[in-house]
Each structure stands twice: as structure tokens, then as C-alpha cells.
C-alpha positions as CSV (number, residue, x, y, z in Angstrom):
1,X,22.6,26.9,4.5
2,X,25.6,25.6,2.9
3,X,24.5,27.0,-0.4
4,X,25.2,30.6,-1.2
5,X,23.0,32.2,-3.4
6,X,22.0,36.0,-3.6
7,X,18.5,35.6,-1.3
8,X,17.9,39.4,-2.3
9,X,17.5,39.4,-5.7
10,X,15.4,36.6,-5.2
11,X,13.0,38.9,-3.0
12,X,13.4,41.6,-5.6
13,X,12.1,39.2,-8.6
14,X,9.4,37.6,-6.3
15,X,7.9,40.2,-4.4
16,X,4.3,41.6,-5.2
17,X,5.3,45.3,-3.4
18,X,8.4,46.8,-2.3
19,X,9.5,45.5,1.2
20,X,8.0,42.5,0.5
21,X,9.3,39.2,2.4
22,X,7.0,37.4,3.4
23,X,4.4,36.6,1.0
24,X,3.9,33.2,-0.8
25,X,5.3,34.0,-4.2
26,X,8.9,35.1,-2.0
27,X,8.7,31.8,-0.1
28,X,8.2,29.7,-2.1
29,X,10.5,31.0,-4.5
30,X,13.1,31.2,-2.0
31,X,12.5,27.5,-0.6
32,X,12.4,26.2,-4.2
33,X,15.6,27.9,-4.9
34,X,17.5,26.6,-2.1
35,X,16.4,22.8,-2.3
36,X,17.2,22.8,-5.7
37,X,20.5,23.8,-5.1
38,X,20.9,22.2,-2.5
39,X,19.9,18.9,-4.5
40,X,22.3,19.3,-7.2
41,X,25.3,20.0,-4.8
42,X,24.4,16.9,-3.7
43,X,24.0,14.7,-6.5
44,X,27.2,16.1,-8.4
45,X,29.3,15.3,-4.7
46,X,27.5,12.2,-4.1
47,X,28.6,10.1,-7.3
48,X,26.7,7.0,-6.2
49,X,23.7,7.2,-4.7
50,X,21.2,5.0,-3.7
51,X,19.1,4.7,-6.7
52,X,22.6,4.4,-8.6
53,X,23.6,2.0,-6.5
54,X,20.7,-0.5,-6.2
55,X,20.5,-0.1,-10.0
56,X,23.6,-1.2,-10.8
57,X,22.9,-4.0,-8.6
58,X,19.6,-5.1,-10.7
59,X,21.8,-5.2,-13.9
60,X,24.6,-7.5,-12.7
């Protein structure tokens, strides 16, 4: 994971008892949380992409 974010307090907002890792509101949570970092570290690094590109390419 390159992104860092604080996975326990995630687990602590999510979870439906205490202990709780492993149920669907915590997983999905946590997968959500981590692709959409993940996505915008990307994008904001990435300044063309290949949407950007080809789009520029359709209004020359």
C-alpha cells in the first residue's frame, strides 16, 4: 500500500461491535478508503492521462 492512512480509526468508525474486523461495513469501508486514495494520488501525479490525452487529441 503506498498510501498511508490511519486503517484503525477506520475500524473504530466502521465496526458494528468492539473487536470488529472483519465484517462488511469495515471492508468495505476500508477498500473504498484505500482506492480512493489511491486514485487521487494518481491522478494529481499522473497530469495526463489517457482520457486527457485522447481528448485533447479530438479537439485539435
Amino acid at each position: 500500500m503506498s498510501a498511508s492512512f490511519d486503517k484503525q480509526a477506520i475500524i473504530k468508525e466502521y465496526a458494528l461491535s468492539e473487536g470488529d474486523t472483519g465484517s462488511p461495513e469495515v471492508q468495505v469501508a476500508l477498500l473504498t478508503y484505500f482506492l480512493l486514495t489511491e486514485l487521487t494520488t494518481s491522478l494529481s501525479t499522473s497530469r495526463l492521462t489517457r482520457a486527457t490525452t485522447t481528448a485533447e487529441e479530438d479537439f485539435s
